[in-house]
C-alpha positions as CSV (number, residue, x, y, z in Angstrom):
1,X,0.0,0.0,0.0
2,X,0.9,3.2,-0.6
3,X,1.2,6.2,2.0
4,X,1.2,10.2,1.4
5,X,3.3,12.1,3.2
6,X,2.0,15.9,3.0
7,X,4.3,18.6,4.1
8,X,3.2,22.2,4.2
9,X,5.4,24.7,4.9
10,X,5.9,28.7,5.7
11,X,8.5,31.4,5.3
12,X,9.1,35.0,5.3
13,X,11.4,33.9,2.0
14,X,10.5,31.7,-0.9
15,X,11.6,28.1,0.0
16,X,11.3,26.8,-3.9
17,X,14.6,26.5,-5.0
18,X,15.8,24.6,-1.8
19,X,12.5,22.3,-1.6
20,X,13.1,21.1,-5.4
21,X,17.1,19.4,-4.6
22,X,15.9,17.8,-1.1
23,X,12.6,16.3,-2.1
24,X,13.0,14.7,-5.2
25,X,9.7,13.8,-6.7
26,X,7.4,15.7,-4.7
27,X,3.8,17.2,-6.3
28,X,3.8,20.9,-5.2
29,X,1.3,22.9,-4.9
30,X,1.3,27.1,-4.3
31,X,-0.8,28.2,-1.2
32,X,-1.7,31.9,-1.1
33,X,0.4,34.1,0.6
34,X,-0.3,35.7,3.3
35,X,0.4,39.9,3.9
36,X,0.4,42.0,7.2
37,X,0.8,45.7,6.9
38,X,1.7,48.0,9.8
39,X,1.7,51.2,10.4
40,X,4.1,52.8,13.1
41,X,4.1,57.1,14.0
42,X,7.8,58.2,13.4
43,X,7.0,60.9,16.3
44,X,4.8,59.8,18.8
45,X,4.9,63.8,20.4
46,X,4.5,66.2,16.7
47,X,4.1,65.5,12.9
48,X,1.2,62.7,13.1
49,X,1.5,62.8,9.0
50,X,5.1,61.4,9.5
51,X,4.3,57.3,9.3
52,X,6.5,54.6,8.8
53,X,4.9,51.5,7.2
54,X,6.5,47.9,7.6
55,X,5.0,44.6,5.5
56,X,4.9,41.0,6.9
57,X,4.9,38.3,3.6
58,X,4.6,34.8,5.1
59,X,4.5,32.3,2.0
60,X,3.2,29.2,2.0
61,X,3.7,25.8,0.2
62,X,2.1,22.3,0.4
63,X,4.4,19.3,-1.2
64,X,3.0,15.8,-1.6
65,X,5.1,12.7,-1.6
66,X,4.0,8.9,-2.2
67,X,6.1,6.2,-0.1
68,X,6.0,2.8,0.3
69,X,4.9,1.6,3.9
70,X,8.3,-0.4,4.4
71,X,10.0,2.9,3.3
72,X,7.9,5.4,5.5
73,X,9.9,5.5,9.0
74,X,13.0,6.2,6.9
75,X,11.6,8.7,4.9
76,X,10.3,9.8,8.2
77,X,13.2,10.5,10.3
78,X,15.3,11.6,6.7
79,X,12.2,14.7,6.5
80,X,12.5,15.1,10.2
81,X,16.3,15.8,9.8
82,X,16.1,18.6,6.8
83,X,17.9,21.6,7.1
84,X,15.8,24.4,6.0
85,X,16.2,27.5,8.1
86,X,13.4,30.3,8.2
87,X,10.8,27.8,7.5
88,X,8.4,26.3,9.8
89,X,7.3,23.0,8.7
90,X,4.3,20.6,9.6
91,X,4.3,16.8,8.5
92,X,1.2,14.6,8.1
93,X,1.6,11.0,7.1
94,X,-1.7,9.0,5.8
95,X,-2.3,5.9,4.6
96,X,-4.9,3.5,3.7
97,X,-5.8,0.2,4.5
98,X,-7.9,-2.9,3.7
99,X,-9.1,-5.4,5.8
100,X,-9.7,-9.0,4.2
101,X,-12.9,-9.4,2.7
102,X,-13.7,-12.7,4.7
103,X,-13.3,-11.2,7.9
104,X,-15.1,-8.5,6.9
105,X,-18.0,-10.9,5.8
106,X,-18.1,-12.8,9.1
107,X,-17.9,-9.9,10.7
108,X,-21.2,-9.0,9.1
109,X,-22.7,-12.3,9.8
110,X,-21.6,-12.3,13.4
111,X,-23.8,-9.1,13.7
């Protein structure tokens, strides 16, 4: 079976060029970013028209991966151990499963 392994991160600086060389093979997919304006009095005492403003970008970006499940806890710790500063970075492994169709059928028939 097959598990996903979704990683979304965020930065103040673009994180494209260094995503592409560590995760090989990885569907990406833009977020929006995000923008935060404030506005700060140069003179708190005189001049009230004398205003500095600063801008807050925080960009965003969500990678998929497929792994096998005899490959995920190495591919785990490997993601775990990435070294990509100014970033914040969540991980979120899913897989699926199936259970046998007989026990699934005597399950039924038990009810």
């Amino acid at each position: 079976m097959a598990a996903k392994i979704r990683i979304i991160m965020k930065s103040f600086t673009s994180q494209a060029n260094k995503v592409a060389g560590i995760i090989p093979f990885a569907q990406k997919i833009g977020l929006p970013e995000s923008r935060s304006l404030f506005t700060v009095l140069r003179s708190p005492h005189i001049d009230k028209k004398s205003r500095e403003q600063f801008s807050m970008h925080v960009k965003k970006q969500f990678l998929v991966q497929k792994a096998q499940t005899h490959e995920l806890q190495k591919k785990f710790f490997w993601l775990k151990r990435m070294r990509l500063l100014g970033a914040q970075h969540e991980i979120q492994i899913s897989f699926k499963t199936r259970m046998d169709k007989k026990s699934l059928l005597g399950l039924q028939a038990a009810k």
